[in-house]
C-alpha positions as CSV (number, residue, x, y, z in Angstrom):
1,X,-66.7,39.5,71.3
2,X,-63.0,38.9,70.7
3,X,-63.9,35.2,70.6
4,X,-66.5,35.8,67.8
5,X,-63.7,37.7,65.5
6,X,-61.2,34.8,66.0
7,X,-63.4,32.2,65.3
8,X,-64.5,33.6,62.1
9,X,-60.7,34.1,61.3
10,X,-59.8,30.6,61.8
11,X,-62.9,29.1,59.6
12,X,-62.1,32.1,57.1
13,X,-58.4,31.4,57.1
14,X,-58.9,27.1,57.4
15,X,-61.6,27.5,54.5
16,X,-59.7,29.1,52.2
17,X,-56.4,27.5,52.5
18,X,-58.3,23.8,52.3
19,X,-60.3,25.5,49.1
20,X,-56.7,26.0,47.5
21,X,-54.9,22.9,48.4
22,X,-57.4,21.0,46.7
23,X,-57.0,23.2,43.5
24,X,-53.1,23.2,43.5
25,X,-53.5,19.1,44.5
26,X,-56.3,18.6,41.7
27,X,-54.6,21.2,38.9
28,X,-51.1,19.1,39.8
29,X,-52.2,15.5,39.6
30,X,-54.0,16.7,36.1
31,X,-51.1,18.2,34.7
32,X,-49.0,14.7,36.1
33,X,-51.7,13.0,33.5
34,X,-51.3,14.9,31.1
35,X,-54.4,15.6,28.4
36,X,-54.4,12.0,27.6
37,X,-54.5,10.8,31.0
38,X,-57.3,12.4,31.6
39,X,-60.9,11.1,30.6
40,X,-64.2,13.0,31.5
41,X,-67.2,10.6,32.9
42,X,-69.5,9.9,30.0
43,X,-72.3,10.1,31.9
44,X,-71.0,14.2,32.5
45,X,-70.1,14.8,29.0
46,X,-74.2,14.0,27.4
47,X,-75.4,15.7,31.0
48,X,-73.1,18.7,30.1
49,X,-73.8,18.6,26.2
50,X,-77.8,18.5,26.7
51,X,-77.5,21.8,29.3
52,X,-75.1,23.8,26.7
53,X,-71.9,23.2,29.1
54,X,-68.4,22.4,28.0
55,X,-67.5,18.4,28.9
56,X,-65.1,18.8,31.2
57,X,-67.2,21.4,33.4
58,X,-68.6,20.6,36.6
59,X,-72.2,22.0,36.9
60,X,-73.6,20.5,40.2
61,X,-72.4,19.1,43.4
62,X,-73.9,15.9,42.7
63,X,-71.2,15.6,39.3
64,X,-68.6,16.6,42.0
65,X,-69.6,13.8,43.8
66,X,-69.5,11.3,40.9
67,X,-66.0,12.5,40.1
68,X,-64.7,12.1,43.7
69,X,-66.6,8.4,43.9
70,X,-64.4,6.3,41.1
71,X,-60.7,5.6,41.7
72,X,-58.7,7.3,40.5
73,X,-60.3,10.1,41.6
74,X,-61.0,12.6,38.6
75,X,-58.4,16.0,38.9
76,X,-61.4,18.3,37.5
77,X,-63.1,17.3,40.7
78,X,-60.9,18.0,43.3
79,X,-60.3,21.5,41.3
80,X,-64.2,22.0,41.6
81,X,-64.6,20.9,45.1
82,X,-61.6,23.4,45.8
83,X,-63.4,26.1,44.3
84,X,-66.5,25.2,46.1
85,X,-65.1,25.2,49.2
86,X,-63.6,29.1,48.4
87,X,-67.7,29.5,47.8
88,X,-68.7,28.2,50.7
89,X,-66.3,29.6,53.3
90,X,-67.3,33.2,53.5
91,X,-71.4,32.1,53.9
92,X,-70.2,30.0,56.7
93,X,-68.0,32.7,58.3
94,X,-71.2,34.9,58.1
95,X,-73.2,32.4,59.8
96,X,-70.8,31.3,62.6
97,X,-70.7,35.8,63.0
98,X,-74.5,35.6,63.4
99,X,-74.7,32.7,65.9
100,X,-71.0,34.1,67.5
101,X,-72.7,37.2,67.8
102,X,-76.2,36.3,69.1
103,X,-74.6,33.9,71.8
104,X,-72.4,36.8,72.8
105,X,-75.4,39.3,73.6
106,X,-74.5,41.8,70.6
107,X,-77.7,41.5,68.9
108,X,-76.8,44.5,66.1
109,X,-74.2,42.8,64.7
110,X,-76.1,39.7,64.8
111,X,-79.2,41.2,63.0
112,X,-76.2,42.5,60.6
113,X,-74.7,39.2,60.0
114,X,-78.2,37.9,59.2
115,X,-79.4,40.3,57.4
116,X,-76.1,39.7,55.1
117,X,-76.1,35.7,54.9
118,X,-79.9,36.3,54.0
119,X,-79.2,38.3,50.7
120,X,-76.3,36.0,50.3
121,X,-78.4,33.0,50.3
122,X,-81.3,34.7,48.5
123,X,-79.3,35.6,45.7
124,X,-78.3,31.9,45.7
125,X,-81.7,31.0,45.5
126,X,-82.8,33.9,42.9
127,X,-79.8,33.0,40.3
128,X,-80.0,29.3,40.1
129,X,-81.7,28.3,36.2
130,X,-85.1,26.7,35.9
């Protein structure tokens, strides 16, 4: 069981220092623009502006995506994929703990880790608009 607990440490402690790397990396090469340096994508701004969102937001993975694709790379992007990454790590910790677990014969705290990344995911599901 040891083995279970220490891999979900390394993804936990891997996750969230790659999740904050790319926000101090995106927040730094930003502020080395300065305001003028940095333009949003058009096609984000009238995306953002017909949904009620502010320009420079990043409201799906798919404008993450877009912002990572041109060169140079857009700072607000790296930031979000930082702060996605911080999003993700703790769902994937629970599901590495439910496989880790299972695997290992302990089939309680594999029911628990389930039962956990289910509401996770459901309340994913559940708050998403439209």
């Amino acid at each position: 069981m040891r083995s279970v607990e220490a891999a979900v440490s390394r993804l936990l402690f891997w996750g969230g220092l790659a999740g904050v790397v790319l926000m101090v990396l995106g927040l730094t090469v930003y502020v080395a623009r300065g305001p003028a340096g940095h333009l949003p994508d058009p096609h984000r701004v009238v995306e953002n502006r017909a949904r009620g969102h502010p320009a420079d937001v990043f409201v799906s993975v798919e404008g993450i995506r877009r912002g990572l694709d041109h060169w140079p790379v857009d700072p607000v992007a790296v930031i979000a994929l930082g702060i996605v990454l911080l999003l993700l790590t703790p769902v994937l910790g629970l599901a590495v703990a439910a496989a880790g677990f299972w695997l290992a014969g302990d089939r309680r705290y594999a029911t628990i880790a389930a039962l956990v990344l289910a509401a996770v995911v459901l309340s994913f599901v559940l708050s998403r608009p439209g």
